[in-house]
N, C-alpha and C positions, 0 to 999 in steps of 0.2 A: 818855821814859817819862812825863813828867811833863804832856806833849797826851796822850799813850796815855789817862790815867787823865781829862783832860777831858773829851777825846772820849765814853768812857768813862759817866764820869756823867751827860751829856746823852743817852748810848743808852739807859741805864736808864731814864730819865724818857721817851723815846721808846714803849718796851717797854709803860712802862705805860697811855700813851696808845693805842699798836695793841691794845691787851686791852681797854681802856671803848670804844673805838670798835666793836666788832663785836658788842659786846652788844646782845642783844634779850629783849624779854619773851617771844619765841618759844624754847624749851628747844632744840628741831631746830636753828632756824637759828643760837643762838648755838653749840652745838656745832659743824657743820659751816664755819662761818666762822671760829673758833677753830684749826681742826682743822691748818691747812698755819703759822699763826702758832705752837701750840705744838710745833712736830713742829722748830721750833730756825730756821735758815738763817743764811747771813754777815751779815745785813742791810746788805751791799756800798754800795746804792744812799744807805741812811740816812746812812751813816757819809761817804758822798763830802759830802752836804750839809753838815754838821757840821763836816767838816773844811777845806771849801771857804770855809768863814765866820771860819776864823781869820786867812785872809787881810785882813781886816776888824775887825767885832764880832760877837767869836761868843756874846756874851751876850744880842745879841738876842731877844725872849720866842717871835717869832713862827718860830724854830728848829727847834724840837721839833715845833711840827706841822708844818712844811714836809717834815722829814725822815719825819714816820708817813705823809705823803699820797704820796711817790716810793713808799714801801716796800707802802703799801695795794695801790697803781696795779700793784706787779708781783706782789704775791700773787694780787690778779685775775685777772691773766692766768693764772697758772699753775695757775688751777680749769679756767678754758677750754682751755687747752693742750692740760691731762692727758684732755679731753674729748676733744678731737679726734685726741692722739694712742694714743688709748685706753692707756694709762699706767695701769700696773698700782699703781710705787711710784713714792712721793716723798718727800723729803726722809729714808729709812730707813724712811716707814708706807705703809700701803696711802693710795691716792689716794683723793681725796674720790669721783673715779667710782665706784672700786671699793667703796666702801665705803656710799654710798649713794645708787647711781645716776647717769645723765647726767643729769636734770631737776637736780635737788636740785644738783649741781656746778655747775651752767650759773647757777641762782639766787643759788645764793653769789659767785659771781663776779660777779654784776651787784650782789649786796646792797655785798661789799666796795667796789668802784669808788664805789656809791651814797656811802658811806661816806665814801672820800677825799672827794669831791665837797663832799660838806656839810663840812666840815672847809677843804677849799682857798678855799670862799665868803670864808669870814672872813680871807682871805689878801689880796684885792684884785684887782681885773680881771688886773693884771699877769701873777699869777701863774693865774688861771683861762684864761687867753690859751695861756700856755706849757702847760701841762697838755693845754687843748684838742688843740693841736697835737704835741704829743710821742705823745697819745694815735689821734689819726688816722694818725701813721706805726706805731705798734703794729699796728693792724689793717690798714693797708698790707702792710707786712712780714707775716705771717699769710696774708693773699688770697696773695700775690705767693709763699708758700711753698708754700702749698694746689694754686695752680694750675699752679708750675712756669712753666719757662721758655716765654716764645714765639717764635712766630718763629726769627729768626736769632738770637735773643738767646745768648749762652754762657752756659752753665751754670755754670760756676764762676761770674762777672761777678755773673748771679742770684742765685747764694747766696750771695756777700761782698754785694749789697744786701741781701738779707734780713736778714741778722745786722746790718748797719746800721739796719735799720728797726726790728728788733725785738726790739734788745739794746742797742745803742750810743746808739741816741738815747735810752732813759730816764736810762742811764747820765752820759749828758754834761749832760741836766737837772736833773738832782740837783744836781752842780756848780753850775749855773745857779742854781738856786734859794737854793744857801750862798752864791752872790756878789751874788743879788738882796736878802736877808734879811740876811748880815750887813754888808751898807752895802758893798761890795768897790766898789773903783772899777771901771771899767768895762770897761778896759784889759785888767788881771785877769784880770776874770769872763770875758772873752771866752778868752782863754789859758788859763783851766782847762776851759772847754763841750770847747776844741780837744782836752787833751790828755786829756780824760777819754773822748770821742767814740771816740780810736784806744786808749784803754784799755779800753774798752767791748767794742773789736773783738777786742783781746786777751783777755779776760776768755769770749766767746763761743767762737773757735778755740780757746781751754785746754780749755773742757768738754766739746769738739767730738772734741780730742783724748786725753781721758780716756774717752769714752765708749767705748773702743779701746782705752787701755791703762789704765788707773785701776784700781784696788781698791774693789770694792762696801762695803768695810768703810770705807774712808774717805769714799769720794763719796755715799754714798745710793743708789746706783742703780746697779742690773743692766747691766753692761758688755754691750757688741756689744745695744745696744736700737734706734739706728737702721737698725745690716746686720738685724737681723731684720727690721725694718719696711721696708726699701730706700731707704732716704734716703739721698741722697749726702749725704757732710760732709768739708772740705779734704781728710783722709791719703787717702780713696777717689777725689778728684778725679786729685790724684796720682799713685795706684795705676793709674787706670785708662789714663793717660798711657804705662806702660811698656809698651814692644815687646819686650821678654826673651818668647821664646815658654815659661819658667818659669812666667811671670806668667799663662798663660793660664787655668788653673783661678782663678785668683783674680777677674781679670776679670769672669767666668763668673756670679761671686755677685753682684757690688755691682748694686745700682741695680732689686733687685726684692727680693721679699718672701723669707724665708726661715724654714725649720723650725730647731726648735731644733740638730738636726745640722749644718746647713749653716753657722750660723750659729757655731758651735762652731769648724767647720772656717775659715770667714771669719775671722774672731779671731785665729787659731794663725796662717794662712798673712800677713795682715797686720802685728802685732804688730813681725813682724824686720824687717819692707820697709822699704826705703829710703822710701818716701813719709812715713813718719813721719817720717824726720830735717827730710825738707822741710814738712813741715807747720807741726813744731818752728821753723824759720826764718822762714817766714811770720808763727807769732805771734809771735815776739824783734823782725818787724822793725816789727811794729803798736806793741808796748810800745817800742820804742826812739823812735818819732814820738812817741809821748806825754812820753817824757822829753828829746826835742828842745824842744819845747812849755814844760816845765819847767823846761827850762835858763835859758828866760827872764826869770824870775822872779826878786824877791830871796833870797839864801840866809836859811834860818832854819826852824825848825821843821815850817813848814807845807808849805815846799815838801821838805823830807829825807821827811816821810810820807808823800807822794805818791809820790817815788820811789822808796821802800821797797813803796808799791802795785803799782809795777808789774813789781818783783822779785818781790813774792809772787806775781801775774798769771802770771808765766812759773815759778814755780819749783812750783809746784802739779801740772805737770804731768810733775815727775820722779818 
């Protein structure tokens, strides 16, 4: 409890920095760049930096903005996201598309990055380095999910890279940036990028698998939003694997677009399937690599919260 409450009060002072940062003299644009930072979220990314640096000195000054510039980096995306995936809600509000526009979303998402940006300057090449690059497998991961698989490539194979590109790698950066910032030896730092990378993956298949079975009242968001839209995601991977000639109306739905009916019916007939249990397996054994990862480390504070991370990572999605 007593890192809870450090951690804790370096978010706060975090908080206060993502709120001065998106200010402008512009009324629109501060609203609208405000708009997905007041609407709440775990701030997951911040808090790995933060905690990643008690391996270290986490009293570092240059902390607090390392952690607002991960957190900026993924609020951006997630104005472009909702753009592209025409995303009605987020985080419990209407999305910034819906609310005023794909222009006006698309710009706040380039304002906020602009943001992190001017903020990570004062951080040093190092970290403008990592950023660079964390940031080209974003939009990697993105092209590579837009255009689907090619070739002979598998489709499952495809989508465990994408959620690699464009969930796990900011996630394992943040860590990177608490063991670049709080002086973490090197050894370390590289053992938390690892085990935070396959937490990362965990943390992607949990919401992959809530978006299927979750409550809108706890997650923010309209359950069965990919089977409407047709996006495969793990439990449909799975589902679509079985030869029970049962399974064949379920089949039938995944992997194209659907009305609210269909979509209704997709839910109900997946929900009991066994591909959820395997799906559930698959993220237990992402979170379990990362606390292999962890194992290595010395016992004490920093490493019990991480594996408490990755309890919460898995248990989120009962």
């Amino acid at each position: 409890m007593s890192l809870a409450r450090e951690v804790q009060d370096d978010l706060d002072k975090v908080e206060e920095l993502l709120e001065d940062s998106v200010s402008s003299a512009d009324p629109l644009l501060t609203e609208s760049a405000s708009h997905l930072l007041q609407a709440g979220g775990k701030r997951f990314r911040a808090m790995l930096v933060l905690l990643a640096s008690h391996f270290g000195d986490p009293n570092s000054p240059d902390l607090v903005p390392a952690a607002a510039v991960v957190e900026l980096t993924h609020v951006a995306t997630l104005y472009h996201d909702d753009v592209m995936d025409e995303a009605e809600i987020r985080r419990g509000r209407p999305s910034a598309n819906m609310r005023w526009g794909n222009s006006i979303a698309i710009l706040t998402g380039d304002y906020v990055f602009a943001q992190a940006s001017r903020m990570l300057a004062d951080l040093g090449t190092e970290a403008v380095r990592l950023q660079a690059e964390t940031f080209a497998r974003l939009v990697k991961g993105q092209v590579r999910e837009t255009s689907g698989p090619l070739g002979d490539t598998d489709p499952l194979e495809h989508y465990l890279q994408v959620i690699s590109d464009k969930t796990a790698s900011l996630i394992a950066s943040s860590a990177e940036f608490g063991g670049m910032f709080g002086k973490v030896d090197p050894e370390t730092t590289g053992t938390l990028t690892r085990a935070s990378d396959a937490l990362g993956m965990a943390f992607q298949l949990a919401d992959d698998i809530l978006d299927v079975a979750g409550n809108p009242d706890d997650s923010g968001k309209i359950p069965g939003t990919d089977l409407r839209e047709g996006v495969l995601t793990l439990p449909m991977f799975y589902a679509q694997r079985s030869t029970d000639p049962a399974d064949e109306r379920l089949r039938s739905l995944l992997g194209r677009p659907l009305d609210e009916t269909e979509a209704e019916e997709a839910l109900a007939l997946l929900r009991p399937h066994p591909a959820m249990a395997e799906a559930d397996a698959t993220l237990r054994w992402w979170a379990d690599k990362a606390r292999a990862e962890l194992a290595t480390l010395p016992e004490g504070r920093p490493r019990a919260a991480f594996e408490a991370l990755c309890d919460y990572v898995v248990e989120r999605t009962g």
